[in-house]
N, C-alpha and C positions, 0 to 999 in steps of 0.2 A: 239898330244896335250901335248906332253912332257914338251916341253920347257914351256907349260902353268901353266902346276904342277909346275914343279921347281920354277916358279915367286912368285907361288903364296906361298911356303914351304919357299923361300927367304924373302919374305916378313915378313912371318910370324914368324923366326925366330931371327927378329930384333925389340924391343920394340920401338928401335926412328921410324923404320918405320914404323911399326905399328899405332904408334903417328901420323906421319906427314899423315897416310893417313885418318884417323880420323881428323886432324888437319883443313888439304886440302879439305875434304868435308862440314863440317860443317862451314866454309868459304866462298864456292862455293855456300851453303845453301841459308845466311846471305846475302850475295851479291846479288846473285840473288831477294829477298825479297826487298835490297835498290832499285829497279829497279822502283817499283812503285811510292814511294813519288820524286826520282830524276825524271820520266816523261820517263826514258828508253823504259817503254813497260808500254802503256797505257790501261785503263781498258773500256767498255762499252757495253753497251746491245746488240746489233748489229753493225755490219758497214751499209755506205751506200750501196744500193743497184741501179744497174743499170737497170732503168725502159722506158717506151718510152710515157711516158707522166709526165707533174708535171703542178703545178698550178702559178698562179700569182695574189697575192689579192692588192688592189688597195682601200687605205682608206683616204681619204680628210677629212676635220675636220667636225665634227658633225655641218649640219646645212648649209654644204656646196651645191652648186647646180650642177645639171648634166652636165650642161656646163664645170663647174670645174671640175670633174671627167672626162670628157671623154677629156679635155687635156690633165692630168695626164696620162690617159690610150693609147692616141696616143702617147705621146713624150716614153711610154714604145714599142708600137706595131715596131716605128721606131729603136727602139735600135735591135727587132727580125730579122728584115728584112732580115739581111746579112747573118745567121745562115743558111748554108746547110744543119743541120738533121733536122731542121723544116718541117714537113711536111707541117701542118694547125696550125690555131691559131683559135679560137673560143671566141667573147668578151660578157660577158654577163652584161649588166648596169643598177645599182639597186638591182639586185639579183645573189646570187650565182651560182654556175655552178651545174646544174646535180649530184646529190651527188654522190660520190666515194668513194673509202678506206676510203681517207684523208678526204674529208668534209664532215664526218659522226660526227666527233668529235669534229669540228671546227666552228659548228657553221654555215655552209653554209645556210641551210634552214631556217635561221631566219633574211636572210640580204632583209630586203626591202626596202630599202631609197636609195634618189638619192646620196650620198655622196659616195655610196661603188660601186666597179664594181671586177670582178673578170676575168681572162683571162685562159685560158686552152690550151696548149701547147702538140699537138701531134708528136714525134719525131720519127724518122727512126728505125728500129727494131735497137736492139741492137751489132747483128754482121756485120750491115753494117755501124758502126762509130765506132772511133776509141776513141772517151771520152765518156766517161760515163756518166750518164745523174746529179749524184749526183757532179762530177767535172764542167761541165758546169753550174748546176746552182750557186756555187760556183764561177764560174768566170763571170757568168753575174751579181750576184748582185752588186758588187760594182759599175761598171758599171752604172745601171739601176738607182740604187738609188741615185747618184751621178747627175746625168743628168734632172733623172725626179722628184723627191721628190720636188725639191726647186721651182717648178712651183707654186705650190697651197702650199705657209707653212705649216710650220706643218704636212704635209702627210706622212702616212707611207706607204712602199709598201715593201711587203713580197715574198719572193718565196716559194714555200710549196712544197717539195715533197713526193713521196707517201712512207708511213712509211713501214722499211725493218722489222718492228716486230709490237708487240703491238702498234694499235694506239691511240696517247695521244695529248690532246690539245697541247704544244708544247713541246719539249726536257729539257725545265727549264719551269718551271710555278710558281710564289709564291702568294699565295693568301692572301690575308690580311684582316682579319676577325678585324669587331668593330661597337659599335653601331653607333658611330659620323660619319656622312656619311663624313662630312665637312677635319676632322683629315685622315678618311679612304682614300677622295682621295688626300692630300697632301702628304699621305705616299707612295700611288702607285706613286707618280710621283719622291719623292725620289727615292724610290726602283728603278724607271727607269730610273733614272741619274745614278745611283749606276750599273746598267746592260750595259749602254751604255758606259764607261767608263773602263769594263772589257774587256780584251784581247781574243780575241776569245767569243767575243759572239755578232750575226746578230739578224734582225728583232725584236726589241726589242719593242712592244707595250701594253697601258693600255687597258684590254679590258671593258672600260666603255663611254658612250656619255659625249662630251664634252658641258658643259656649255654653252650660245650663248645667244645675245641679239635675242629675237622675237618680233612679231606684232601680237598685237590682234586687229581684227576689231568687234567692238560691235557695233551693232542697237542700236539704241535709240528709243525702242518700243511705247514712249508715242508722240515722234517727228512725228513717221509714222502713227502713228493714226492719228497722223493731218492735213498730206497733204492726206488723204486720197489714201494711201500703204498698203500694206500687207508683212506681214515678208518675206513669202516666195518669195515674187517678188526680196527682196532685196537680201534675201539668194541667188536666180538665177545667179543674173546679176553678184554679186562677186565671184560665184564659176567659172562662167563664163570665168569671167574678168583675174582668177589666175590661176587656173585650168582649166575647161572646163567641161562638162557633156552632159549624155545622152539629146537629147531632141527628137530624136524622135526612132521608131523602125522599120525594115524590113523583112517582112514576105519570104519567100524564099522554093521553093517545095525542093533545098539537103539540109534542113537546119529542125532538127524538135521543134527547138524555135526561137522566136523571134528572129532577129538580132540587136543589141543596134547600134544608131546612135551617135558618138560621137563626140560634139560640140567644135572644142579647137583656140582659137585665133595663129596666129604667134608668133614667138620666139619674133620678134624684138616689136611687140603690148603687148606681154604677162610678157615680164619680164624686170624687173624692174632696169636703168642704174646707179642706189647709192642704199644700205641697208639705207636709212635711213625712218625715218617717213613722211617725206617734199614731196620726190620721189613719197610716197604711197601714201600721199593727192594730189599729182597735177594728178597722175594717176588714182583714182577715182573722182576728181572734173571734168572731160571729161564722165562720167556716170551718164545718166542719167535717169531716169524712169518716164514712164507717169501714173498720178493718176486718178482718174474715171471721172474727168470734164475735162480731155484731156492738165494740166498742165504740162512739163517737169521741174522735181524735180531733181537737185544733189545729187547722192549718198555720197556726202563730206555734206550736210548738216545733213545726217540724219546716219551718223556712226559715230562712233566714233574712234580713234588710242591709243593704248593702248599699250606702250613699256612693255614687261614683259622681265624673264629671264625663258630659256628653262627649263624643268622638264625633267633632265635625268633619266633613267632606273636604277632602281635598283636590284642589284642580289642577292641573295639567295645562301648558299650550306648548307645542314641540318638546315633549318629555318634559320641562321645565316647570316646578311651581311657580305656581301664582295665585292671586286674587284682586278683580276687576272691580274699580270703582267707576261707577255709572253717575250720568248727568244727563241735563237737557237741557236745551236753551227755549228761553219763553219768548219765542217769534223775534228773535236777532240773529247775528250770525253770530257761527262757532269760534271766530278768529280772535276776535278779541278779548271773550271771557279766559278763551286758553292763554292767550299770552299775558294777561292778568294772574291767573291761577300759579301758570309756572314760576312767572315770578316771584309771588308769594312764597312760593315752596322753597325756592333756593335760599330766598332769606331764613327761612323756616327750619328746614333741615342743615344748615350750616355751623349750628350749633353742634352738634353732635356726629355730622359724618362731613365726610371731603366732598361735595357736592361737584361735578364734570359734567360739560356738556357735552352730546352726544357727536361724535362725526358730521360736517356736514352731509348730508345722505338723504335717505328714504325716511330716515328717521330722524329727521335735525330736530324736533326739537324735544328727544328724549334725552332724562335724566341719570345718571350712575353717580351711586350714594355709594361711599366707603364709607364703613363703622371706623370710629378714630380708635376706639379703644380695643374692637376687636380684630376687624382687616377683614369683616363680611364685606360683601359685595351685594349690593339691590340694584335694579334698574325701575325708571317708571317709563314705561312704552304709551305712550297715546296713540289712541287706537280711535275707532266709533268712526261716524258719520264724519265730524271732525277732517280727518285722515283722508276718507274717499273724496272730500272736497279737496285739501291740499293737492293732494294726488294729481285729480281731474286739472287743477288751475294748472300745474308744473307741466302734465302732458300735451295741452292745449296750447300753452307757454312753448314748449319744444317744438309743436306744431306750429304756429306761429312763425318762431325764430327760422323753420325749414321752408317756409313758405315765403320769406323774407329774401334767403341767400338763393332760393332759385328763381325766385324773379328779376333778382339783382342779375345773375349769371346769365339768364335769359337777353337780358337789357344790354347788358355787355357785350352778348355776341351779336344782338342785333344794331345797336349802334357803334359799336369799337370806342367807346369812351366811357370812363369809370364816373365820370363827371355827371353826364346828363342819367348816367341809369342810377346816381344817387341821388339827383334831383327828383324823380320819377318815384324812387323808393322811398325820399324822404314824405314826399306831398303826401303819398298811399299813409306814413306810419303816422299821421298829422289827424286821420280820420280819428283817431283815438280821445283827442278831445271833446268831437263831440258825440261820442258812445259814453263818456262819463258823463257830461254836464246834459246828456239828453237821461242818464238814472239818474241823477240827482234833481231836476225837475220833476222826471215821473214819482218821484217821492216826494215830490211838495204838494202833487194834485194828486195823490193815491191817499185811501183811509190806508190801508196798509204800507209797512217799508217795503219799499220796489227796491230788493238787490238784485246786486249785480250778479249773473251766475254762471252756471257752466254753458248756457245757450246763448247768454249773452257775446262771451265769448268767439264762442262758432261764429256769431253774427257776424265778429270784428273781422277773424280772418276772412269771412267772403268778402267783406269790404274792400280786400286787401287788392284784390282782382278789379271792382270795381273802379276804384279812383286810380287805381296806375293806368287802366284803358285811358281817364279822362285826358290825364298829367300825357298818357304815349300821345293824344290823337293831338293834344295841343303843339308839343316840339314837334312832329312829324309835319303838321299845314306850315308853322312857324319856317321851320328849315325849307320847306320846299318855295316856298314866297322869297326867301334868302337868296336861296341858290337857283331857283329856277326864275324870278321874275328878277333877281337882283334890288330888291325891296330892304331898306336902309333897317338894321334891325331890330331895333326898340318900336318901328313900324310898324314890323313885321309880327313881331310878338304880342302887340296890341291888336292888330288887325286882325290875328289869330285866335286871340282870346274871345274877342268879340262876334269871328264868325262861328267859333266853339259852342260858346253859349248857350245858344238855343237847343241842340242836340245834347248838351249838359245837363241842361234844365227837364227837359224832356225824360230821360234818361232816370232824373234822380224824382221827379212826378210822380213814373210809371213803378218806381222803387217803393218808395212811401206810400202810393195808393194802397201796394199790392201786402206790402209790411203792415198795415194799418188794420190788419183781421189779423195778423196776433198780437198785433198790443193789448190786447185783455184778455189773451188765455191765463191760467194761473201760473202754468209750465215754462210756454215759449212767448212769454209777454218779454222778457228779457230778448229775445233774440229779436222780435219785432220791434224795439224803441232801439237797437242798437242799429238797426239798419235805417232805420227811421233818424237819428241823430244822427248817427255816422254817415250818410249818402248827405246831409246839408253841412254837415263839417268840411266835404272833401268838395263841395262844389267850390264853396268860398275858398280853402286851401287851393284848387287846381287852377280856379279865375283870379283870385288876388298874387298869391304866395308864389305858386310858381311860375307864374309868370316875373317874378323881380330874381328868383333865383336863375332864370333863364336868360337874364340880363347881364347878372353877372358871370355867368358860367363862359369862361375863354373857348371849352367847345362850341359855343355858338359864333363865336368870334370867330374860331378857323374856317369854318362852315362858311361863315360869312367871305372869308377873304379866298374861297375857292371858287 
């Protein structure tokens, strides 16, 4: 390691190099940093992962019929058909699928109406296909929605797969709190022009019931007292006539209750060829009922038709109304389309309300709209996957920053100088460069974007431990060659570095070897190239860098003159 001394005694005894190598890194620093707002190496909580089932949700407009729905949901089963990893497909209509990961949080158990169906898609294990189940859905949805949506207007239909981390209503969520229900949802529909119009972001829906004209059929109690009826004969015959009911029951020895017999007319008897009122009166003037002197009475004379508008659901979060609009990102991260989107919005809604940003906080980057004209108050909350990402980065972040000042304090009480245990802490927070520009390679040589994520992270701070050990053991031989052989000390520092080296090297080997079986997990493939970049980032920082900072640092000088 001769010629290693010498480099590093060469280096040392030229200030412009010295400069330029300090120059050169803190450069490399910067640079790396612009990686994130350019898109270089992008941030997010997880990647997809590769699972052998995902969902498919199927939503026709509120108030729509199952007929409607289940064309939506065949012109979807025909687009599966040709798919080789398709094992099964399972369709459930009206209600959700069997809860899972994913429809624990989505809401699956609360779908009872005919306008919704949901589809379940069982694929081939994972090492016998060659795409991945997060890529395929990916190339099927445009596909799908392109083909099926425009069947029944206005329909949305979603792919949903099974979340590779925490699961969250969806990967962007903004929820929009107000007391005006009327304002609350002209805003959500804003907010999802404003989503469907951003660049990378799929499946974008309100989740609230659509509005819809209905039909009430009222008895006219005082009518049917007169032809001598009874409510409930009337109540019968149109449950009958729409739905259909129990009328009688079967006893059964493998059975130990009743068995309900259930009465329901045909499709083409049963339902109704126009939505209008005209349709529903000539379809109950064909009903008729007999009263107790053996008259047959029309049930057109004795109800009545009653156009109403539907009573949508309203929702709640902390007593508060609201209603959520949903997104997904199509294999990028959350960070950007949001702060795209928000933007958008504040130009958007400036027209018309006082547009504030939220507190720096938990919640920076929600929105509070004031009506100019009337002094309501809305907020828009970002919520979703989104959020538990910000979340995770801030607390890792704090993690970090605490693992920063107790090493620092560590270093201070062990050497008594604020000097060398910033040198030590600097060299350690230098690994950072090459945890970025080792994701930004792993995404020049990956089919997929390799972000950066919340394991990656974890990575950095063990790093944090590693390369201060390297930076301590180098001033600690350094200092003692000083002070105990009286070794001239730009010498000493080279002579140091060089006997360092090998136990460096060794060191950061037995690091990457052992990192190098999760560079391809789908998970902690992030926390394996950050350890893997970062332990050869911090060799060159501990063998080049700090050693010139050690050069200059006056604590070494006292060191030296005792």
């Amino acid at each position: 390691m001769k010629k290693f001394e010498d480099l590093i005694f060469w280096i040392l005894n030229s200030s412009f190099r010295k400069t330029m190598i300090i120059v050169l890194t803190i450069i490399a620093f910067f640079a790396s940093l612009l990686m994130f707002p350019s898109g270089g190496v992008l941030a997010r909580m997880l990647p997809g992962k590769s699972s052998t089932t995902f969902s498919i949700y199927v939503d026709t407009p509120t108030g729509s019929s199952i007929e409607k729905t289940k064309r939506v949901t065949e012109c979807v089963i025909d687009n599966l058909r040709a798919e080789k990893s398709i094992l099964d497909i399972s369709i459930f209509y009206g209600q959700g699928i069997p809860l899972d990961y994913a429809g624990l949080v989505k809401g699956s158990i609360m779908k009872r109406t005919e306008n919704l169906a949901e589809i379940l898609i069982n694929l081939t294990p994972t090492h016998d296909r060659d795409e991945p189940s997060f890529l395929m859905v990916s190339r099927l949805r445009p596909i799908i929605q392109k083909s099926c949506q425009s069947i029944v207007p206005n329909s949305v239909i979603k792919l949903i797969e099974q979340p590779a981390g925490p699961p969250t209503l969806a990967q962007i969520v903004v929820e929009i709190h107000g007391e005006n229900l009327d304002k609350i949802r002209q805003l959500s529909v804003d907010v999802a022009n404003i989503l469907t119009n951003t660049k990378d972001l799929v499946d974008i829906d309100i989740m609230s019931d659509d509005e819809y004209d209905t039909y009430k059929l009222i008895p006219n109690v005082k009518k049917i007292a007169e032809e001598s009826l009874g409510i409930e004969q009337v109540n019968n015959i149109l449950y009958l006539a729409f739905e259909g009911m129990v009328v009688a029951t079967k006893n059964s020895k493998d059975s130990l209750v009743q068995i309900p017999i259930f009465l329901v007319l045909d499709n083409k008897s049963r339902r109704l060829n126009k939505d209008t009122s005209d349709a529903i009166y000539k379809k109950i003037e064909g009903l008729k009922l007999m009263n107790r002197i053996g008259e047959q009475i029309p049930v057109s004379e004795i109800v009545r038709i009653e156009k109403v508008k539907s009573i949508p659901s309203i929702m709640h979060k902390n007593l508060k109304r609201m209603v959520n609009v949903i997104a997904e990102t199509d294999n990028v991260s959350q960070v950007y389309p949001l702060l795209e989107a928000r933007k958008t919005m504040m130009e958007y809604f400036e027209k018309e309300y006082i547009v504030e940003t939220a507190p720096f906080s938990t919640y920076m980057f929600d929105l509070e709209l004031t009506d100019k004209e009337t002094g309501e108050k809305f907020l828009l909350r970002w919520d979703g996957e989104m959020k538990v990402t910000l979340d995770t980065f801030r607390d890792l972040g704090a993690a970090f920053i605490a693992a920063l000042v107790l090493i620092f304090f560590l270093l201070v009480i062990y050497y008594k100088s604020f000097a060398l245990s910033a040198i030590i802490l600097g060299g350690s927070f230098l690994s950072l460069i090459g945890v970025i520009l080792g994701h930004w390679v792993a995404d020049l040589v990956t089919v997929n974007t390799f972000f950066l994520t919340a394991t990656s992270l974890i990575g950095f701070i063990a790093l944090m431990g590693i390369s201060s050990r390297n930076s301590l053991l180098l001033i600690d031989f350094a200092m003692a060659l000083i002070n105990d052989l009286g070794m001239e000390k730009r010498r000493a520092i080279a002579h140091a570095s060089a006997t360092r080296a090998i136990p460096i090297f060794l060191t950061a080997i037995a690091i990457i070897l052992g990192s190098a079986l999760l560079a391809s997990d789908p998970i902690f493939g992030g926390l394996g190239v950050a350890l893997i970049s970062g332990t050869v980032a911090a060799v060159f920082v501990s063998l080049l860098f700090v050693p010139v900072l050690m050069d200059n640092s006056k604590a070494m000088d006292k060191k030296e003159e005792e």
